[in-house]
C-alpha positions as CSV (number, residue, x, y, z in Angstrom):
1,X,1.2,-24.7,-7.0
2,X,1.0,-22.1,-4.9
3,X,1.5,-21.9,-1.3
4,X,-1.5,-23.5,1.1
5,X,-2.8,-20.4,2.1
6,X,-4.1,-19.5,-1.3
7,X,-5.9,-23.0,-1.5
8,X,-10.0,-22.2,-1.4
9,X,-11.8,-23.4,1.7
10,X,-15.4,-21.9,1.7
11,X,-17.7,-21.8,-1.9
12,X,-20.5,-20.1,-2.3
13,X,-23.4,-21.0,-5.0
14,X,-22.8,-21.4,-8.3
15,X,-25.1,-18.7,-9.4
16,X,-22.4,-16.0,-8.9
17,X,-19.7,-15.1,-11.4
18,X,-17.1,-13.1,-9.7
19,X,-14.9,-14.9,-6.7
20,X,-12.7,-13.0,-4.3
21,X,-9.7,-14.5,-2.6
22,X,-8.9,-13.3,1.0
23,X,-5.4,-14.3,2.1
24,X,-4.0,-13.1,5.7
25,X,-0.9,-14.9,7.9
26,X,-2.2,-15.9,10.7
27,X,-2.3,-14.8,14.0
28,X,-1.8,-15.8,17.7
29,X,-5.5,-13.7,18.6
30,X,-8.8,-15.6,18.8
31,X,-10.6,-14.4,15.7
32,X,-14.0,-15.1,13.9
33,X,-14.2,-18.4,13.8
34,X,-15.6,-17.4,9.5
35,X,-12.2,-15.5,8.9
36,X,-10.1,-18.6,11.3
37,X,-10.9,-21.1,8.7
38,X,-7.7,-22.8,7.8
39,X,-6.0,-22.8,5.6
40,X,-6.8,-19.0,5.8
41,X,-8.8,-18.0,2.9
42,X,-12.3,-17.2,2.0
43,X,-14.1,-16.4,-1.3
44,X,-16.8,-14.0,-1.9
45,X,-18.9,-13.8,-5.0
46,X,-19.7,-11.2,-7.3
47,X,-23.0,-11.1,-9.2
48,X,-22.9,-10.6,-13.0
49,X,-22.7,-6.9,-12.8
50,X,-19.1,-7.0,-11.2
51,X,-21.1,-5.9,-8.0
52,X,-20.7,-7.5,-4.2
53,X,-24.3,-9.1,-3.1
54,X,-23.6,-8.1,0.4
55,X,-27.8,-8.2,0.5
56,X,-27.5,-11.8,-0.6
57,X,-28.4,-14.7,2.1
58,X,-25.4,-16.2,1.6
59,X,-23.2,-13.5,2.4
60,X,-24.8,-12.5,5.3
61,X,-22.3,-14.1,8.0
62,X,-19.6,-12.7,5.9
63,X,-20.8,-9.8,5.9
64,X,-21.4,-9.8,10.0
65,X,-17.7,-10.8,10.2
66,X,-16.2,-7.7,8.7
67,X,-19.1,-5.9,10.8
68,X,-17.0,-7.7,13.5
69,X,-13.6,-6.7,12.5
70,X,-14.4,-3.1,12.2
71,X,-15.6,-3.2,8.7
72,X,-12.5,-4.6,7.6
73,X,-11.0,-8.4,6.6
74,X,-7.2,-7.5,7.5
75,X,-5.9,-5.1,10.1
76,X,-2.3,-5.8,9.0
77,X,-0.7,-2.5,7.8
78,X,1.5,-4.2,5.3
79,X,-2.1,-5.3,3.7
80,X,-1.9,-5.4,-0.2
81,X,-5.1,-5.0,-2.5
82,X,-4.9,-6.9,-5.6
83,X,-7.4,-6.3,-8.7
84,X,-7.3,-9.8,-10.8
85,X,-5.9,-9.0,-14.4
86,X,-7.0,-10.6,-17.7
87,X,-7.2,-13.8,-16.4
88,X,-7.4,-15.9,-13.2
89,X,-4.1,-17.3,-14.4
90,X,-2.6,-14.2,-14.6
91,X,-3.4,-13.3,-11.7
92,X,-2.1,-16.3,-9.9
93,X,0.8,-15.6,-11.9
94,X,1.1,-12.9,-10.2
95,X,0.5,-13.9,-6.8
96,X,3.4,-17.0,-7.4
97,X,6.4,-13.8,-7.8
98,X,4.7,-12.4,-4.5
99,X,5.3,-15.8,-2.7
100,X,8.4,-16.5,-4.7
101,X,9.9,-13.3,-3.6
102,X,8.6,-13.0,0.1
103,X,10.5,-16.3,0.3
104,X,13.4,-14.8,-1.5
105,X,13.8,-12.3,1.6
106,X,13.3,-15.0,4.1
107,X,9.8,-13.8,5.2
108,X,6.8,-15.1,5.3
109,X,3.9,-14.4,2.5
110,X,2.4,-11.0,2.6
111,X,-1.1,-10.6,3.5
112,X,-3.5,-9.9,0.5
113,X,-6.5,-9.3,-0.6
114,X,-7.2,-10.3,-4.0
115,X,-10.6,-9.6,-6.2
116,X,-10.6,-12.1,-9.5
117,X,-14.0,-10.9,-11.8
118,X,-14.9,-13.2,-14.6
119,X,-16.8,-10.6,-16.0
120,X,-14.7,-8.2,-15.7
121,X,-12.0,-10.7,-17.1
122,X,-13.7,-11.5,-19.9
123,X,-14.5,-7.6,-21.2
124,X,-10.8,-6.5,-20.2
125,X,-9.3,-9.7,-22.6
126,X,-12.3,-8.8,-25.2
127,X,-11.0,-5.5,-25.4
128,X,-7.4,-6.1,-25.8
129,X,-8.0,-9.3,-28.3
130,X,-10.0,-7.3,-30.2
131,X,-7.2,-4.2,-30.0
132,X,-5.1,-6.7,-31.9
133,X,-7.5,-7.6,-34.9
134,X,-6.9,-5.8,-38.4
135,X,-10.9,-6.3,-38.5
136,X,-11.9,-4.5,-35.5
137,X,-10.0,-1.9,-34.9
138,X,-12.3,0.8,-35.9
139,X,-14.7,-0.8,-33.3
140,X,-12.3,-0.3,-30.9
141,X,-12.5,3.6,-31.3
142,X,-16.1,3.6,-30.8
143,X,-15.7,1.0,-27.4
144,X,-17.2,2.8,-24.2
145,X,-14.5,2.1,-21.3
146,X,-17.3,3.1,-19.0
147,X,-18.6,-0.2,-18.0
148,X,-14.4,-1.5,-17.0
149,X,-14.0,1.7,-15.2
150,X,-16.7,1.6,-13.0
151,X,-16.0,-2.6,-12.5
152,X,-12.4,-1.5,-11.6
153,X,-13.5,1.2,-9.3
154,X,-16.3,-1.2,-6.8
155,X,-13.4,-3.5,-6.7
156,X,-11.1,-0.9,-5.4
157,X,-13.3,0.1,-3.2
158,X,-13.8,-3.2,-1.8
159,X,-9.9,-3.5,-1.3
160,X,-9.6,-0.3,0.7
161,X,-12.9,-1.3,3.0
162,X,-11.4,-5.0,3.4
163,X,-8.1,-3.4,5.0
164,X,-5.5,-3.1,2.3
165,X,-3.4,-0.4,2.2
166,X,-2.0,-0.6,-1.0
167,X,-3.7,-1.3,-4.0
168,X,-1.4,-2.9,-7.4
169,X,-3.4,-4.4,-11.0
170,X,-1.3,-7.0,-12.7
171,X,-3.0,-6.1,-15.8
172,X,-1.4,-3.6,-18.5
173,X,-4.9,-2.9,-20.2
174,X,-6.5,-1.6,-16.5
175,X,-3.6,0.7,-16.7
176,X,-5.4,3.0,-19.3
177,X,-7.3,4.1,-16.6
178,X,-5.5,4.1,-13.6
179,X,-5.8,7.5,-12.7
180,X,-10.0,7.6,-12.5
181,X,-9.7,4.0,-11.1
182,X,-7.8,5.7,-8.4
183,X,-8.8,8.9,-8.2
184,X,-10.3,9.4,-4.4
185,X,-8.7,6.4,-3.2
186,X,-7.4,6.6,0.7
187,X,-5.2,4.3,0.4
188,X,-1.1,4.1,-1.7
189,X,-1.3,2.5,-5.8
190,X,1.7,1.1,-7.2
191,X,1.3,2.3,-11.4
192,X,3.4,-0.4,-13.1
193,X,4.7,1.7,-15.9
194,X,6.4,3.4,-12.9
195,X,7.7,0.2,-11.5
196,X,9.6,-0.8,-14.4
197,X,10.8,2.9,-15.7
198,X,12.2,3.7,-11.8
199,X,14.3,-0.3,-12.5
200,X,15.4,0.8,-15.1
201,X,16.7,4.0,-13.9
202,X,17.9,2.4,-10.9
203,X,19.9,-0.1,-12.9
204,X,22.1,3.1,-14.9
205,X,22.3,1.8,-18.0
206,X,24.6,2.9,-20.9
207,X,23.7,3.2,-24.4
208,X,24.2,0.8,-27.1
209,X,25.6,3.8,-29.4
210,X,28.4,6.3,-28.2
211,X,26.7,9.5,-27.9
212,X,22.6,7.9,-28.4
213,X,19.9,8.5,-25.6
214,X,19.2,5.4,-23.7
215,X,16.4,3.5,-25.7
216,X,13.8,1.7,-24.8
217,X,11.5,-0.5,-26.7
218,X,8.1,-1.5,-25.5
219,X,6.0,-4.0,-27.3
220,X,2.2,-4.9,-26.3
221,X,-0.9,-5.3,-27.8
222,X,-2.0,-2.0,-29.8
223,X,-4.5,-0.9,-27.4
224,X,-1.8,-0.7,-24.5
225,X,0.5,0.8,-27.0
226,X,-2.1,3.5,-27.8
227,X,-3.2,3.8,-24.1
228,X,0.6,5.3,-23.9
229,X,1.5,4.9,-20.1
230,X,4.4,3.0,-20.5
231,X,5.9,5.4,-22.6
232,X,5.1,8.4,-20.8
233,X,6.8,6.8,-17.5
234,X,9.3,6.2,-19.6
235,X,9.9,9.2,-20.8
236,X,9.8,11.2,-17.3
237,X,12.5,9.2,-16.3
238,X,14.5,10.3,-19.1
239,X,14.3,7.3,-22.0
240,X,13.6,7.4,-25.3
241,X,10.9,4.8,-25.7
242,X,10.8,3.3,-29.4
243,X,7.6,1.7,-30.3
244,X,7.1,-1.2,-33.4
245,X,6.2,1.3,-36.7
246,X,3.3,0.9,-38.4
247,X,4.5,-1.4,-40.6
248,X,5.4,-3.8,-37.7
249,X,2.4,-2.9,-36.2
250,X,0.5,-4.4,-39.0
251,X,2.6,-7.0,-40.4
252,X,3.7,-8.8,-37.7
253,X,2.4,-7.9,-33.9
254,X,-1.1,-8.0,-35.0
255,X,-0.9,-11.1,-37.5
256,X,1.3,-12.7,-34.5
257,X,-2.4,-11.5,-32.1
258,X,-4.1,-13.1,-35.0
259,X,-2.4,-16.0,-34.9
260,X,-2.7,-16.6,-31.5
261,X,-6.6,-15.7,-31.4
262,X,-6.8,-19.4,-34.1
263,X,-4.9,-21.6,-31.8
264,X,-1.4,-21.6,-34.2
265,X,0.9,-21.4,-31.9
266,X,4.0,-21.5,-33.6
267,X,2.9,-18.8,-36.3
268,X,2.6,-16.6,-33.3
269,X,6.2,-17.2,-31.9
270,X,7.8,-16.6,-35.6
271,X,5.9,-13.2,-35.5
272,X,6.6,-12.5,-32.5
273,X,10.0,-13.1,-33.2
274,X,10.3,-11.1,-35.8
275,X,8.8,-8.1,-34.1
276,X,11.1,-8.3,-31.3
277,X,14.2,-8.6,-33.7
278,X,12.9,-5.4,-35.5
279,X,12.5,-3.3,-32.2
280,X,16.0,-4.5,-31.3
281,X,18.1,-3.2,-34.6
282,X,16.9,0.0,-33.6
283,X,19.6,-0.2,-30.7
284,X,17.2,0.0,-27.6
285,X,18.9,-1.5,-24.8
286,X,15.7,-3.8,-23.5
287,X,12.6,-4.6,-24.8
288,X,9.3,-3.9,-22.7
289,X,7.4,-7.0,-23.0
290,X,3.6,-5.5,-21.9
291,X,1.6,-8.6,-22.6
292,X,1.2,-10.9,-20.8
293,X,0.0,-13.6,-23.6
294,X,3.4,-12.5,-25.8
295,X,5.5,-13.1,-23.0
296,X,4.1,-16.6,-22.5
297,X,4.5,-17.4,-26.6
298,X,8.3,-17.6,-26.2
299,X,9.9,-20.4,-24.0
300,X,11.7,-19.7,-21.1
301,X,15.1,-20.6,-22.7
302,X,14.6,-18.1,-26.1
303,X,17.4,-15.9,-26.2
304,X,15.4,-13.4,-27.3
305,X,13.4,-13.5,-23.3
306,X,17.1,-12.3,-21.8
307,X,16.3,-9.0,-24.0
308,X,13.1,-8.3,-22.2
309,X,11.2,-7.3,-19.6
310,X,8.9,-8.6,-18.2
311,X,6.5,-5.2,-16.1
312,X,5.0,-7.6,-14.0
313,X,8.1,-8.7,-12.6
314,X,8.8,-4.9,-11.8
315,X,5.9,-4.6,-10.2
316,X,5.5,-7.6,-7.9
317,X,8.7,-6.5,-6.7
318,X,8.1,-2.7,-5.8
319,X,5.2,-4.8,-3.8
320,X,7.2,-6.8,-2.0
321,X,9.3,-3.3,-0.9
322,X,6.5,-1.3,0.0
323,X,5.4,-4.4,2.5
324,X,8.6,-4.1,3.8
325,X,8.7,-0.4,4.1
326,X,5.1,-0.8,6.0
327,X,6.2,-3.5,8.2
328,X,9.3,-1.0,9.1
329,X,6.8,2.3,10.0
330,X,5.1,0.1,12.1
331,X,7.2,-1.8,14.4
């Protein structure tokens, strides 16, 4: 479970779809007695569109309390957006390395704001699912990404106008667009191809071969593969990135989807297996695991997990430094 503060305290009718989860540490200062509620969270709905009713009755005292607070939920400058990924348990995934590793440090939890979408959830894991069947892949050329960008943008907004100032998507797919998600924004991004390519620089490897470059595999569903941020951050930081062939592709990583998609569980994991043990031969010193439901095939214990990385692990922890870094500026 994660820690109190992220237990819900306030619902709003059913009628909505969306749900946003306001997290701040609390404070000495006499505040709204809305935004006072213990244990310090609040959820706000979002209509079927992805869009915030602010009009909505319901809403309306929320909406006088950011009126209240200058327009904005948290005044804390260490204040981190977050944009729910795939799933809402993802996304609490997520949020469980930002508490694990706040208490690594000693400190106490950072203040966030997160926005989880079930609409938005739904299209982003319809796209990649559907990424990952032989049968619809030629659909997935013709897919308009207009709809998820414009989602991802209104929640971004909402972030930098409830007080965060920086902004982080645990979600690989939302990463094919993270340059018009963010373009305009007033407010730092952390891109989690980034994250993971400046680890791995930091942590100097060596290559497996005398006289090789230093390889890097990277393994995800086809639509992240084809997206191609991962490899491109990879690649300015120096790496050869090695990706499954098409034969892989095709034989084994989207049979292993397939699998997974029909509930048979232990088909996926052989697959998977196998696909891992193919990038592997091919001498790259890690595998990037960028999937979220791979990673979560393979038990904790599989030897084959000590070979990979896990991005989202990279990323919550570049969060947990720039926190840090923005607690530092402003004392």
């Amino acid at each position: 479970m994660l820690d109190r503060s992220l237990q819900m305290s306030l619902h709003c009718s059913s009628y909505f779809s969306g749900s946003i989860i306001r997290q701040r540490n609390l404070c000495n200062k006499r505040l709204n007695p809305v935004l006072a509620m213990p244990p310090s969270s609040v959820i706000l709905h979002t209509d079927e569109s992805g869009k915030f009713p602010e009009s909505r009755k319901n809403c309306t005292s929320f909406t006088a309390s950011l009126s209240s607070c200058g327009g904005s939920l948290l005044t804390d400058p260490s204040t981190v957006g977050i944009i729910g990924g795939l799933s809402v348990d993802s996304t609490l995934n997520f949020l469980r390395k930002l508490v694990h590793l706040s208490k690594e440090n000693g400190e106490k939890c950072i203040p966030f704001v997160v926005c989880s979408d079930p609409v938005l959830n739904k299209e982003l894991s319809s796209l990649e699912r559907s990424s990952s069947s032989l049968c619809s892949r030629n659909e997935l050329s013709q897919f308009d990404h207009t709809r998820i960008v414009e989602n991802l943008q209104s929640k971004r907004v909402f972030l930098e106008k409830s007080g965060a100032h920086c902004i982080v998507m645990p979600c690989h797919i939302s990463h094919s667009w993270h340059d018009e998600v963010f373009k305009g924004c007033s407010v730092h991004s952390l891109h989690i191809g980034e994250c993971v390519a400046k680890e791995l620089k930091e942590a100097k490897l060596k290559p497996l071969e005398a006289g090789s470059p230093l390889r890097i595999g990277v393994l995800g569903t086809d639509a992240t593969l084809k997206a191609g941020f991962y490899q491109e951050k990879l690649q300015q930081e120096g790496f050869e990135v090695v990706l499954p062939d098409k034969a892989t592709m095709e034989h084994t990583v989207i049979p292993a989807m397939d699998a997974l998609n029909r509930n048979d569980m232990e088909g996926a994991r052989n697959l998977l297996r196998i696909s891992l043990q193919v990038l592997l031969v091919r001498a790259v010193n890690t595998v990037i695991l960028a999937s979220d439901e791979m990673r979560d095939l393979l038990p904790r214990n599989d030897p084959l997990l000590k070979k990979c990385i896990d991005p989202m692990d990279a990323l919550a922890r570049s969060t947990i430094k720039w926190t840090q870094r923005a607690v530092q500026e402003g004392t």
